[in-house]
C-alpha positions in Angstrom: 5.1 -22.2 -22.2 8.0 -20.0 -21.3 11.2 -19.5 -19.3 11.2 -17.0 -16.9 14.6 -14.8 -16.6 17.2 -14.8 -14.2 17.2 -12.5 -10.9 17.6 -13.5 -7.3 16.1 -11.7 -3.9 14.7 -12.9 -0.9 11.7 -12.8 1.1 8.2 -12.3 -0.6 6.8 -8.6 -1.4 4.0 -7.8 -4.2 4.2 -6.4 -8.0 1.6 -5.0 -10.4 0.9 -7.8 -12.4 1.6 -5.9 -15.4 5.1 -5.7 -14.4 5.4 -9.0 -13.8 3.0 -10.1 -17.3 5.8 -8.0 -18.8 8.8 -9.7 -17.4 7.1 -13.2 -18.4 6.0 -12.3 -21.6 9.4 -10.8 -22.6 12.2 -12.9 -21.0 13.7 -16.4 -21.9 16.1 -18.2 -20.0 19.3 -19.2 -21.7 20.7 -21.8 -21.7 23.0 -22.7 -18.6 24.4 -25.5 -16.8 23.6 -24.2 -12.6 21.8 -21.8 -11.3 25.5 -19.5 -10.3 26.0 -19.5 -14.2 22.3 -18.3 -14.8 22.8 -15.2 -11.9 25.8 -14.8 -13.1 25.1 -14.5 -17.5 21.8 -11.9 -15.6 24.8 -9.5 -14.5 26.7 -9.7 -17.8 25.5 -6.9 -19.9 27.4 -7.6 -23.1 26.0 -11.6 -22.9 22.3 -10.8 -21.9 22.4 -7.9 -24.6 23.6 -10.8 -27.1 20.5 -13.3 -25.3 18.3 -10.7 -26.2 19.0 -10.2 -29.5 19.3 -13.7 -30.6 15.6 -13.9 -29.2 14.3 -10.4 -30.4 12.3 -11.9 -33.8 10.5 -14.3 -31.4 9.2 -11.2 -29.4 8.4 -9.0 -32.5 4.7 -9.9 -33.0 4.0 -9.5 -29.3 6.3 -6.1 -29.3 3.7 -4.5 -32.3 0.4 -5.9 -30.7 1.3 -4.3 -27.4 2.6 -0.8 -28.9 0.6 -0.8 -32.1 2.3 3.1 -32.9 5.6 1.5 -32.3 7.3 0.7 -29.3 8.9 3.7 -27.5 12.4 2.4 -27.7 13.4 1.2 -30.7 16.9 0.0 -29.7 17.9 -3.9 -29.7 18.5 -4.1 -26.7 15.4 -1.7 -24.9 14.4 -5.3 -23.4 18.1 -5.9 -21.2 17.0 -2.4 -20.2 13.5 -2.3 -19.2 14.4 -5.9 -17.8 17.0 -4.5 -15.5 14.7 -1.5 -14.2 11.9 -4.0 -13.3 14.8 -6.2 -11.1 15.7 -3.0 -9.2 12.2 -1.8 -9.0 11.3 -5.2 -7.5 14.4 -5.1 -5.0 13.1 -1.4 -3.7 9.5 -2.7 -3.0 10.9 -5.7 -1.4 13.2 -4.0 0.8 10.3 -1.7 1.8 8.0 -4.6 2.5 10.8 -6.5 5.1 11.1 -3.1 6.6 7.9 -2.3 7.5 7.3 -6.0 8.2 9.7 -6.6 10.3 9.1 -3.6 12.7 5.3 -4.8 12.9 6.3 -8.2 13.9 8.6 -6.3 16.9 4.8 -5.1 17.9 3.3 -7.8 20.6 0.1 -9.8 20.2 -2.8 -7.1 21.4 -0.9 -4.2 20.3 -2.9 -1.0 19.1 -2.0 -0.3 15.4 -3.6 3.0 13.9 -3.2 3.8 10.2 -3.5 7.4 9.5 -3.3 8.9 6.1 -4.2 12.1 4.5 -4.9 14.0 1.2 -5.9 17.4 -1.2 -6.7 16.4 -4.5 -4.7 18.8 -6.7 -2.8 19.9 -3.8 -2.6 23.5 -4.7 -0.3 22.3 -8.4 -2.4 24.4 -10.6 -3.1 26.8 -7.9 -6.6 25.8 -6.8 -6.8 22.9 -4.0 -9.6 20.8 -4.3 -11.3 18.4 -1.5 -9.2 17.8 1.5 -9.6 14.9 4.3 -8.1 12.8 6.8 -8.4 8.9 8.0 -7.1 6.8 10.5 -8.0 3.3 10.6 -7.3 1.9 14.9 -7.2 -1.6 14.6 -5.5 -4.5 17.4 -2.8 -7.0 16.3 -4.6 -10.6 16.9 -2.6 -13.4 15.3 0.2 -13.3 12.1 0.4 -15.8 10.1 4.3 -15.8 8.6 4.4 -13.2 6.1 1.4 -12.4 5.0 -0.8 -9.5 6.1 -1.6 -9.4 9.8 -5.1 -10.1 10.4 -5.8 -7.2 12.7 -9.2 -6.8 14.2 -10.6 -3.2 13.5 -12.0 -1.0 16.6 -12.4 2.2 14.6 -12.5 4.2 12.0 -12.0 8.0 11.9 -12.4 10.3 8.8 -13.2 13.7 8.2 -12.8 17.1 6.1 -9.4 19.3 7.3 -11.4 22.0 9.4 -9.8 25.7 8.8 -12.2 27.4 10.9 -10.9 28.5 13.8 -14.4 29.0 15.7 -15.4 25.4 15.1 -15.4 22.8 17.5 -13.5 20.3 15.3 -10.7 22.9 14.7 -7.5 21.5 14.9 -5.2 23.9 13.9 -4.6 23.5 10.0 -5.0 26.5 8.3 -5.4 25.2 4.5 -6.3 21.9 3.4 -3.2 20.3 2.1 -1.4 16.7 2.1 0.1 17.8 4.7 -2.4 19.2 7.2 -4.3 15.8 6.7 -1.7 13.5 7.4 -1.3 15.6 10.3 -5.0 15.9 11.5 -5.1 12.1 11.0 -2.7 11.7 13.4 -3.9 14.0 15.8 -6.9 12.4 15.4 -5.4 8.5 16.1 -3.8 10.0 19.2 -7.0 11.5 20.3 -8.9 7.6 20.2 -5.9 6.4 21.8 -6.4 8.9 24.8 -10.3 7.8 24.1 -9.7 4.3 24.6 -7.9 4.5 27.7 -5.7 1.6 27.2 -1.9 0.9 28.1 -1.1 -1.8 26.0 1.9 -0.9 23.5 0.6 0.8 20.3 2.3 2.6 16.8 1.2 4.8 15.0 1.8 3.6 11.0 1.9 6.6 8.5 3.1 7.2 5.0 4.3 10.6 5.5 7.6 11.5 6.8 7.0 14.9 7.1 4.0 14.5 9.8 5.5 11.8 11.8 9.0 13.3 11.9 7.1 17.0 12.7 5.2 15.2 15.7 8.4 13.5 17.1 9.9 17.1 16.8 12.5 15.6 14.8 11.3 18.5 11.9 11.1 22.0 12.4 8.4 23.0 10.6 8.2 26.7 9.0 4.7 26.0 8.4 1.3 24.8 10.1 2.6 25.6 13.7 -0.5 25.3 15.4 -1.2 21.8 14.2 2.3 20.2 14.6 2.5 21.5 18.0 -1.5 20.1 18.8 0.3 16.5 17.1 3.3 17.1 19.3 0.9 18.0 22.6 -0.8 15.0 22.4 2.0 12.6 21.2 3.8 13.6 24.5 0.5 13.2 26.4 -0.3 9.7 25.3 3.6 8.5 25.6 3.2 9.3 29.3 -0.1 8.3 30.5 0.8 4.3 28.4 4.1 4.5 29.8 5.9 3.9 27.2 6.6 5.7 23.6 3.9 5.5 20.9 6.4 3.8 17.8 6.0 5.3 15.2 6.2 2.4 11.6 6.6 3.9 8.2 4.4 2.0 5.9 4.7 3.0 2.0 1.5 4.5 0.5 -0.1 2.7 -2.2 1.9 -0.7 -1.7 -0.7 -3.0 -1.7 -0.8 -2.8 2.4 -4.4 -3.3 3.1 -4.7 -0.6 6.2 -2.4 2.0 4.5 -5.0 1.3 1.7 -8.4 1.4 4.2 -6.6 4.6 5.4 -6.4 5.9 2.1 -10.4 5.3 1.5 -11.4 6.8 4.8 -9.4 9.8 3.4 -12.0 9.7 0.6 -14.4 9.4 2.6 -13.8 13.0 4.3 -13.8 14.3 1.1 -17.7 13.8 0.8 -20.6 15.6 2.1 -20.7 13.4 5.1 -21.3 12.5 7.7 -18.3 12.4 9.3 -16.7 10.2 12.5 -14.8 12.4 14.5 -13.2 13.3 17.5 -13.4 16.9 19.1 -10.4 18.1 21.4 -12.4 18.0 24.5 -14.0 14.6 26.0 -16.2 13.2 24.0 -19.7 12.5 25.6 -21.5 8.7 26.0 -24.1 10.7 23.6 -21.1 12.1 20.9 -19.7 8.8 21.1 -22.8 6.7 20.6 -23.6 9.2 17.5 -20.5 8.7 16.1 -20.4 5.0 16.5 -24.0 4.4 14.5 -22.2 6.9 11.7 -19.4 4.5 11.1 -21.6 1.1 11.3 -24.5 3.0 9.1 -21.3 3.7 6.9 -20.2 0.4 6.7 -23.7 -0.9 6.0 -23.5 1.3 2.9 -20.5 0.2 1.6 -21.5 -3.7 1.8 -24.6 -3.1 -0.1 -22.7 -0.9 -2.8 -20.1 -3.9 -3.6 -23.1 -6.5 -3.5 -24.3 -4.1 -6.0 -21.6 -3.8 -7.9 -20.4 -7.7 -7.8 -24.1 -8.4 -9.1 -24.0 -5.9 -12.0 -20.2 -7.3 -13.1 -21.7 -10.8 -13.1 -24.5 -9.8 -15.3 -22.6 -8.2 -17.7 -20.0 -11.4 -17.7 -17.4 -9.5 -16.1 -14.1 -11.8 -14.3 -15.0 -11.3 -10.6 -12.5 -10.8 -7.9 -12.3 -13.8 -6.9 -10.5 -15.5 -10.2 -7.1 -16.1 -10.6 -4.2 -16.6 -12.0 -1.2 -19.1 -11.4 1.7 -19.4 -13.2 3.7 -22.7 -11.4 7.1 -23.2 -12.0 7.9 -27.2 -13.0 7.6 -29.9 -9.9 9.3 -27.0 -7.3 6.1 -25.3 -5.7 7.0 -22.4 -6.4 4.4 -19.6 -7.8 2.7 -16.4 -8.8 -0.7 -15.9 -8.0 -2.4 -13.3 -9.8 -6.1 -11.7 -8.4 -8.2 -10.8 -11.1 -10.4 -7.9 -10.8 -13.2 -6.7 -13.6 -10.2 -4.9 -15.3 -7.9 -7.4 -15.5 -4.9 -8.7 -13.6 -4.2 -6.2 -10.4 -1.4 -7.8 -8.5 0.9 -10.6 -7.7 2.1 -12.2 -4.9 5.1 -14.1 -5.4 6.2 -17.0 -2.9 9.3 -16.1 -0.9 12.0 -18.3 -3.1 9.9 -17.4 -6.1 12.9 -15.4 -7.6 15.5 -18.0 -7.2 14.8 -19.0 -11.1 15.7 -22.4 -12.0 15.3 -24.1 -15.4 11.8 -25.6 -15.0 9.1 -24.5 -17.3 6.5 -22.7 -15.9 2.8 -22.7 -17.1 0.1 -20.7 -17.3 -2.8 -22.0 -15.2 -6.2 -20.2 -15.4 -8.5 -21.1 -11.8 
């Protein structure tokens, strides 16, 4: 059993659950007689600096099993500190979260949502670039359910290696593979299976990268990949005014637990590889190309099923926690929660209920399902 410490935000985002494990593990409410005096004692450094230490030996066991070389901050009051990071790290991600959130819910019912997302590994830091690729992930808006994840239905998925060949027919302008030139290319690519589609309805493109969405607008003057931004800027232009209206452009934050940004991501991983590939050329793409390319990404697919089936059997015989346990921690008779998934590694995130943070004096408890 344990109290949980005082902050307050609103609306429901998601944490690594070793953020969160640490806040639980590490934090105890004082005492207080309403929940203003409890927000209020958070935001008091000299009074929360004096909680902490008064509670410090009860944490001292836990301190030295987790940092068995010594904890890297030796001061009393390194918890008030780390405490108060993880409260403004939470607020960032949350406000990121309602952004992007609410600009997807502007989006009507059927609207055409592609995820684009590109990557070098190294990307040139020690002077060599390693494997480059690109990924867009088209998918329609169906039904939303309050705030949790839209389920979009997929229609396609792109990927492929950043081409910097100017004689090959999937050249599309990049002349090194960078973070850069894939983000851009994955774009190019999304507009291109817009065009493809032939379709009117409204659509956005959602990207992580500033840099290539605001270089497509033409809100950036790029110094750099020329022939590229003005292909993305060519066909952004195009595909605004055959639908009629403008493509939106939504920023979604990489590697924020957004499951397209993430599919993105993989696709991006996937171009990496040896192939093959599912791509779109500049010119129209023939009933042939298209059925080729089509049987690429199902075959693809097929692959990828089997290799988790694979790899869920081989975690079970080896007594592994699958995916699908969790944790809970539930605060007193007030509904509120944390559920944690649990992966073969451990906890990997935590999705807190939208008045989660509003802490009250309840006891919470640790719930294993």
């Amino acid at each position: 059993m344990m109290h949980l410490g005082p902050f307050q935000t609103a609306g429901p985002f998601t944490i690594p659950a070793a953020c969160c494990q640490q806040y639980l593990s590490l934090v105890d409410a004082p005492e207080h007689d309403s929940l203003d005096d409890l927000i209020e004692l958070a935001f008091d450094r000299k009074a929360w600096r004096l909680h902490i230490r008064e509670h410090a030996s009860m944490q001292t066991s836990e301190i030295a099993r987790r940092h068995p070389t010594g904890p890297t901050n030796t001061h009393k009051d390194f918890v008030w500190k780390e405490s108060r990071e993880l409260v403004t790290d939470l607020l960032k991600r949350n406000a990121y979260a309602e952004a992007t959130a609410l600009k997807l819910a502007e989006m009507p019912v059927g609207s055409l949502l592609a995820y684009t997302d590109g990557g070098c590994d190294g990307n040139g830091a020690t002077g060599v670039r390693g494997a480059s690729g690109w990924g867009a992930c088209l998918t329609r808006s169906v039904v939303r359910k309050g705030w949790e994840d839209p389920p979009n239905r997929v229609l396609d998925e792109l990927w492929g290696p950043i081409d910097t060949d100017p004689t090959s027919e999937w050249y599309m302008g990049a002349s090194e593979g960078t973070n850069n030139t894939g983000e851009l290319t994955g774009i190019a690519q999304a507009l291109l299976r817009m065009k493809k589609g032939g379709g009117k309805e409204e659509a956005a493109i959602c990207y992580d990268s500033e840099y290539a969405a605001k270089c497509t607008e033409g809100i950036y003057k790029p110094k750099k990949n020329l022939v590229l931004v003005q292909l993305c800027q060519r066909l952004y232009s195009e595909e605004c005014e055959r639908r009629g209206s403008k493509v939106r452009f939504i920023h979604v934050k990489g590697h924020s637990g957004d499951r397209w940004d993430d599919r993105a991501d993989e696709l991006v991983q996937w171009g990496k590889e040896e192939g093959p590939y599912s791509r779109l050329r500049l010119r129209r793409e023939t009933v042939s190309e298209s059925r080729e390319r089509n049987a690429t990404w199902r075959e693809r697919l097929k692959r990828e099923k089997e290799r988790e089936k694979r790899e869920t059997g081989e975690r079970g015989e080896k007594g592994e926690v699958g995916s699908l346990a969790k944790i809970t921690v539930v605060i007193g008779d007030t509904g509120m929660s944390i559920e944690s998934s649990m992966g073969p590694n451990g906890p990997f995130v935590v999705n807190l209920s939208a008045n989660m943070l509003r802490m009250t004096a309840g006891q919470p408890s640790v719930v294993l399902t």
